[in-house]
N, C-alpha and C positions, 0 to 999 in steps of 0.2 A: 157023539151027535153026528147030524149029516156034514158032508164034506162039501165045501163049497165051491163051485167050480169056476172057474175063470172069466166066464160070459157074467155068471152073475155078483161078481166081484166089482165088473165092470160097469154093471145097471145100479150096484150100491153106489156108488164112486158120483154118477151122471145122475143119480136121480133125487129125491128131497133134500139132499143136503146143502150141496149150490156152492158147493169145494172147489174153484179148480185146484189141475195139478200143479205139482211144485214146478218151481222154474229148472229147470237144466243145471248140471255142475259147471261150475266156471272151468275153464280151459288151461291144462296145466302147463307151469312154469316154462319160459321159453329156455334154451341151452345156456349156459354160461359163457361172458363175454370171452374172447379170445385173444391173449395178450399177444404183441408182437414181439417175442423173445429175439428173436433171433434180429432183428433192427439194434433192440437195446444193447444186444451183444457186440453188434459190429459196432455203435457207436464210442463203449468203452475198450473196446479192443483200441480203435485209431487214437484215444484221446491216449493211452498209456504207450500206444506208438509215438506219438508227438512227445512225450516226456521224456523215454530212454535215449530219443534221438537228442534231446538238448542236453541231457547228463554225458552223454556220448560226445561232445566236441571237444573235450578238453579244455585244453588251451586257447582254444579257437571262441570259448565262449566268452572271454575278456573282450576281446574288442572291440566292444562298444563302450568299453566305460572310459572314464575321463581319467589320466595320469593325475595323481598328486603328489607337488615336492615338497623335500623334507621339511623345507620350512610351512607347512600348512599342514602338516600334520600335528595332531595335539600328542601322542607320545614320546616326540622327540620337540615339541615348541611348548615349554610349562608356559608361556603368556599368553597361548589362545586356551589354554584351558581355565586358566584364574577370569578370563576374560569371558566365556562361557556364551553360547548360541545365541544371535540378536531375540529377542523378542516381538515379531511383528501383531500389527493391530492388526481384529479381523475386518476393521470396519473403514480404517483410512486404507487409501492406498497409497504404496510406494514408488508412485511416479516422480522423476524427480522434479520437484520446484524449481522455478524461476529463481534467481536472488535477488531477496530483497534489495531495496534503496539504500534504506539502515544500514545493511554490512557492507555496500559497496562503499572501496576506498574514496575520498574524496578527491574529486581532480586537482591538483597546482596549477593553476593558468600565471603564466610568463606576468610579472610587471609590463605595464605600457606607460610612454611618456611620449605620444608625438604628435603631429599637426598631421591631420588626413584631410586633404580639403580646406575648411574654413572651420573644423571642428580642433579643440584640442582633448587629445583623448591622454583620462590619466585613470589610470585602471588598476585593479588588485597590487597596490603597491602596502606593503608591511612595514612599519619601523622604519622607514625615512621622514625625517627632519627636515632635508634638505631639499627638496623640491623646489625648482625654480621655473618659470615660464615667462620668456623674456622676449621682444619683438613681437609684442601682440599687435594685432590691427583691430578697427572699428565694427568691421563683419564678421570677426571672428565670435566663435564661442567656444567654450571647455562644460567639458563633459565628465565628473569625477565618478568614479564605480569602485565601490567595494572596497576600497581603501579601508585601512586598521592604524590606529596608531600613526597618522603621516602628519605632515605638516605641508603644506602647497601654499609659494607666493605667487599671484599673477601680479605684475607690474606691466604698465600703461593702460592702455583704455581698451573695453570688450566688450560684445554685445548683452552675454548673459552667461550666465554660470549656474550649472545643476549638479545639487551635490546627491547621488541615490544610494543608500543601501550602503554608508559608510557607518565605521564605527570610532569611535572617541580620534573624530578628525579635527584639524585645524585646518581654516582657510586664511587667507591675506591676501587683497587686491587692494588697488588702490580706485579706480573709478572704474563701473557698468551704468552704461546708457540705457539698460532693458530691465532686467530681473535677475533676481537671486534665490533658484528655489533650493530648498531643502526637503526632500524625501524621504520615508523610509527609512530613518538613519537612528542614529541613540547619539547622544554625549558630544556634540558639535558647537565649537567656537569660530565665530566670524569676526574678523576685527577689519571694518572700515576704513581706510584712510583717506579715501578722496570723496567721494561722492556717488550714491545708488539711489532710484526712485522708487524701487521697492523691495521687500523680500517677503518669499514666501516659502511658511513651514508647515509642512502637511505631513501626517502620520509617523510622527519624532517625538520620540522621548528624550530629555534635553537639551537645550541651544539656547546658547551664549551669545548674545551682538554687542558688540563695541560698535558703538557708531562715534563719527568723526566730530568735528565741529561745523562740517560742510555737509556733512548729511543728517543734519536734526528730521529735518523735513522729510525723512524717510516713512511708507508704509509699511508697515507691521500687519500680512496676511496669513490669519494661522486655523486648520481646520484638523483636529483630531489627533492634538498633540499635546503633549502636556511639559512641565517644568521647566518654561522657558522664561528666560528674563533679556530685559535690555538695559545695556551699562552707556551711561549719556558723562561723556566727559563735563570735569566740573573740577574747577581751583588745580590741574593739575593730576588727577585723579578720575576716578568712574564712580559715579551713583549707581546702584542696581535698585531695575522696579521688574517687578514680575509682570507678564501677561495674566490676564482675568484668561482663566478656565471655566469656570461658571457663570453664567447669563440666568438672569431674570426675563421671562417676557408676558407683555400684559397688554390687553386690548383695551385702546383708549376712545372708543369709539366708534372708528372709522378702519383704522388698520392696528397691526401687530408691532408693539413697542418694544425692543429689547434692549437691557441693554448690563452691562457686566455684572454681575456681584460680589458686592461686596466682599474683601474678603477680611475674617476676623483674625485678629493676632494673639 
């Protein structure tokens, strides 16, 4: 057939069909990236420079470490090796603590027996009997502390006597003009001879009073103490009657009525 020639290749292309032409080829690949060799090289060249220069000291590379002597070593010490590497927590630390109260020793403080002032001071005294406090005056007072196991006479006349924070003590006076307290203490015997207006026992667990025949008339003040009794001479002898621990109280109207209870036997 006839040959088609270029112009009219170009009028088929442009005219009822309504084609355009194809788009253009995409643009090819750009060059491949370009390593830096020669960086990489100098960088493992100096790192294996740094290495044969630390193989390279010799002897010279010891000394930074720490000497250890024979005794801290485990092949010539079999007890640090039966005894074997501490165990630490990852979660406490091993700061060192304070010490406790608990494990500190307890202190010894000195016995005291002496007049300071117008006070008689009788203090951490152990297992004497024999206690004696003699040439008292009327303004004086005694002040007993922590005493164990003692026995203490005051003889003549005193203002007041405080017994605190003693333990299975004995007292013996013969006359106070003021008060006789009892504190803090456990298992405490008072015996009377002449005359007291009152005594008072606060937060003690046992106490014993003898009172005299000149001090029936005495006050019995007691507030948060238990197993106490009073021994009232009689033919010769001591009656014992316990303090009322338990109270009753009941409103009669007006005010608040208390008053011991009963106790059953």
């Amino acid at each position: 057939g006839p040959v088609a020639s270029s112009m009219s290749m170009r009028s088929v292309l442009t005219s009822g069909s309504g084609l355009s032409p194809p788009p253009p080829p995409p643009p090819p690949p750009g060059p491949p990236p370009i390593f830096d060799t020669e960086t990489a090289k100098d960088e493992g060249t100096a790192s294996r420079s740094a290495l044969f220069a630390q193989l390279n000291q010799g002897e010279a590379i010891t000394k930074g470490l720490r000497h250890v002597s024979d005794d801290q070593k485990t092949h010539k010490n079999p007890s640090l090796r039966a005894q074997g590497p501490p165990v630490r927590s990852p979660t406490k630390s091993h700061t060192p603590s304070p010490t406790s109260p608990k494990n500190s020793p307890q202190q010894n403080h000195p016995p005291v027996l002496e007049l300071e002032g117008k006070k008689w001071r009788v203090e951490y005294q152990e297992d004497k009997n024999d206690l004696v406090i003699n040439n008292t005056e009327l303004k004086q007072v005694a002040y007993i502390f922590k005493c164990n196991k003692s026995t203490l006479q005051i003889k003549g006349k005193i203002n007041s006597i405080t017994v605190d924070n003693c333990k299975k003590f004995g007292l013996v006076f013969d006359n106070v003009v003021g008060i006789v307290e009892v504190i803090n203490s456990r298992d405490i015997q008072i015996q009377v001879m002449g005359k007291v207006p009152t005594i008072s026992i606060n937060k003690t667990e046992g106490c014993h009073i003898y009172l005299s025949e000149e001090s029936l008339d005495c006050e019995i003040v007691s507030a948060k103490s238990s197993e106490m009794n009073i021994l009232i001479p009689k033919d010769g002898d001591y009656k014992e009657f316990p303090v009322p621990e338990q109270f009753k109280t009941a409103w009669d109207g007006s005010k608040l009525v208390t008053e011991p209870a009963e106790i059953v036997g």
